[in-house]
Backbone as a ProteinNet text record, in pm:
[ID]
protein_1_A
[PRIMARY]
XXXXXXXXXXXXXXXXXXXXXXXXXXXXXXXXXXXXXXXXXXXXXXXXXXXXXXXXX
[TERTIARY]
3332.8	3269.6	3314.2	3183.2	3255.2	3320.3	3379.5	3413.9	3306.2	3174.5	3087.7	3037.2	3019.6	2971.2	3077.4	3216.9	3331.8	3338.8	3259.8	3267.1	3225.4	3077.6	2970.3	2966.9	3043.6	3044.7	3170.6	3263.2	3379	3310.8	3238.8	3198.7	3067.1	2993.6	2936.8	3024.2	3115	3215	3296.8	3314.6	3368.2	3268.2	3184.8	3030	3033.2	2994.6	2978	3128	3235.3	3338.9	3336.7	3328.3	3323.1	3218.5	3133.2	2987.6	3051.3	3100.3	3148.5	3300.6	3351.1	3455.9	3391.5	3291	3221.8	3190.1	3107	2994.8	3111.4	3265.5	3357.1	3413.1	3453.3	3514.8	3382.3	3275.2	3187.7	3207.3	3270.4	3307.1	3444.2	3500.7	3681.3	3709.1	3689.5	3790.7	3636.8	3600.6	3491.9	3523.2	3627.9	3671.7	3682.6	3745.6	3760.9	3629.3	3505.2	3408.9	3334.5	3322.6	3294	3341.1	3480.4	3495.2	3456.1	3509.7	3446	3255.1	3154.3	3062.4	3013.2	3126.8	3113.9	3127.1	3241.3	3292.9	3227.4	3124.6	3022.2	2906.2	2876.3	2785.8	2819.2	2959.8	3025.5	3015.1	3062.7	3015.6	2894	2833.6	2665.5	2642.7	2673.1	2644.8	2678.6	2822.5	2889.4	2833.2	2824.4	2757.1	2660	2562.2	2410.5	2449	2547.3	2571.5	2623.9	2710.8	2794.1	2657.5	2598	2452	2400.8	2389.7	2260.4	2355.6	2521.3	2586.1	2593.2	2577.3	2587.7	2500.7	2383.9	2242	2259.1	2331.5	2322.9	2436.5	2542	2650.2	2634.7
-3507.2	-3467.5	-3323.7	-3249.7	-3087.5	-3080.3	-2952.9	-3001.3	-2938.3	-2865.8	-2854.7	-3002.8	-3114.7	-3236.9	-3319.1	-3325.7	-3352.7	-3340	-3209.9	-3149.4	-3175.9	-3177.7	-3265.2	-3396.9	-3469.7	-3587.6	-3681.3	-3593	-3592.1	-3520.7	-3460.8	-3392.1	-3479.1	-3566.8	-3696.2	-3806.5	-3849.8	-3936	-3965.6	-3785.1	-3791.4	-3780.5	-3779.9	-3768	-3889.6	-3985.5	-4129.1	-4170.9	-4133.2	-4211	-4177.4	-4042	-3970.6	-4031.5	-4069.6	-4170.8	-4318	-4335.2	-4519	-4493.2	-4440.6	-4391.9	-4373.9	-4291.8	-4269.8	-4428.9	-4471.3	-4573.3	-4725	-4680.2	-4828.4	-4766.3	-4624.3	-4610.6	-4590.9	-4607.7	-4596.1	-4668.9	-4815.4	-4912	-4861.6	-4857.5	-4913.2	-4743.7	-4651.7	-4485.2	-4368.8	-4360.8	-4319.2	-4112	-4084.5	-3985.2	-3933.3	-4046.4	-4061.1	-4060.9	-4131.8	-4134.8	-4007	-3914.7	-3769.8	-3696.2	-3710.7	-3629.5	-3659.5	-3758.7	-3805.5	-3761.6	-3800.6	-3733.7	-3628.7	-3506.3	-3369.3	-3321.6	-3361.1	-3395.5	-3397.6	-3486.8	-3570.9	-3429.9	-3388.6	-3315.2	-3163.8	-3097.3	-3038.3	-3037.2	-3147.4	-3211.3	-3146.5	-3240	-3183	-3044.5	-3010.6	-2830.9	-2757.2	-2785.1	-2734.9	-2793.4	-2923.9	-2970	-2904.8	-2885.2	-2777.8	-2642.7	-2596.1	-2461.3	-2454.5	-2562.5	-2535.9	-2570.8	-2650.6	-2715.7	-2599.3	-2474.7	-2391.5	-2273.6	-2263.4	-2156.5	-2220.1	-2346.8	-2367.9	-2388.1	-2352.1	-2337.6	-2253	-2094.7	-1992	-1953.6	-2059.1	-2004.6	-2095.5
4455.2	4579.4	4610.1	4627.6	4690.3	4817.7	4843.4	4957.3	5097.6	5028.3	5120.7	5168.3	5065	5133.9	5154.1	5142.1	5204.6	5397.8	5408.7	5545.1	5603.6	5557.5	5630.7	5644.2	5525.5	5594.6	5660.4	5676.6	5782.2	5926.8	5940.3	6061.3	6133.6	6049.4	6029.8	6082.4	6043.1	6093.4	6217	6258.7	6348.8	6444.9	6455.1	6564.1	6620.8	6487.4	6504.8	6562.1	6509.4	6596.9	6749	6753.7	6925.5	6980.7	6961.5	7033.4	7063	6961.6	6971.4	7085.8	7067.3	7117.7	7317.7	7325.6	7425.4	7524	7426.2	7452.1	7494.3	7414.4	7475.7	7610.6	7647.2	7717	7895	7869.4	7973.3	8095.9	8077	8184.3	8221.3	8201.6	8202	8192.2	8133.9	8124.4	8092.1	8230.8	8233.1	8168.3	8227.9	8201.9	8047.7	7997.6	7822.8	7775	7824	7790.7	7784.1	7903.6	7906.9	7865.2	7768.8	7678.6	7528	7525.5	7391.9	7387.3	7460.9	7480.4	7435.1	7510	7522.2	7385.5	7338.7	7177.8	7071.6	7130.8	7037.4	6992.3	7119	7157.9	7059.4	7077.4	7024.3	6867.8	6836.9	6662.4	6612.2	6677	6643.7	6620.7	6747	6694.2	6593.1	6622.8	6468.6	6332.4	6402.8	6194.5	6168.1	6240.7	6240.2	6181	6222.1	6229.3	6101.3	6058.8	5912.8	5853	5855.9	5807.9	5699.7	5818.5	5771.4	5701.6	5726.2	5657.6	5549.3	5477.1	5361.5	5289.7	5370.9	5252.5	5207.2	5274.4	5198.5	5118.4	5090.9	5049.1	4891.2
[MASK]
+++++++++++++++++++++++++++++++++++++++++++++++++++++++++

């Protein structure tokens, strides 16, 4: 495995954990939940962003 798709799919992983992570803490640690969220949200971008620097690299 390279470690361009090493990255992506650790940065994949941690999305999905920060969502699940989100989605338990919504009742009970609402606070934890809005970060994890934000997190989540955060992920994404960056994976996009590494996404398209590694088409060209």
């Amino acid at each position: 495995m390279s470690i361009k798709a090493f990255h992506i799919l650790f940065i994949v992983f941690s999305f999905i954990l920060s969502m699940g992570v989100g989605y338990w803490g919504i009742k009970d640690y609402p606070i934890i939940a809005l970060l994890s969220f934000v997190g989540g949200v955060l992920l994404l971008y960056y994976g996009i962003q590494i996404f398209k620097k590694f088409k060209t690299i």
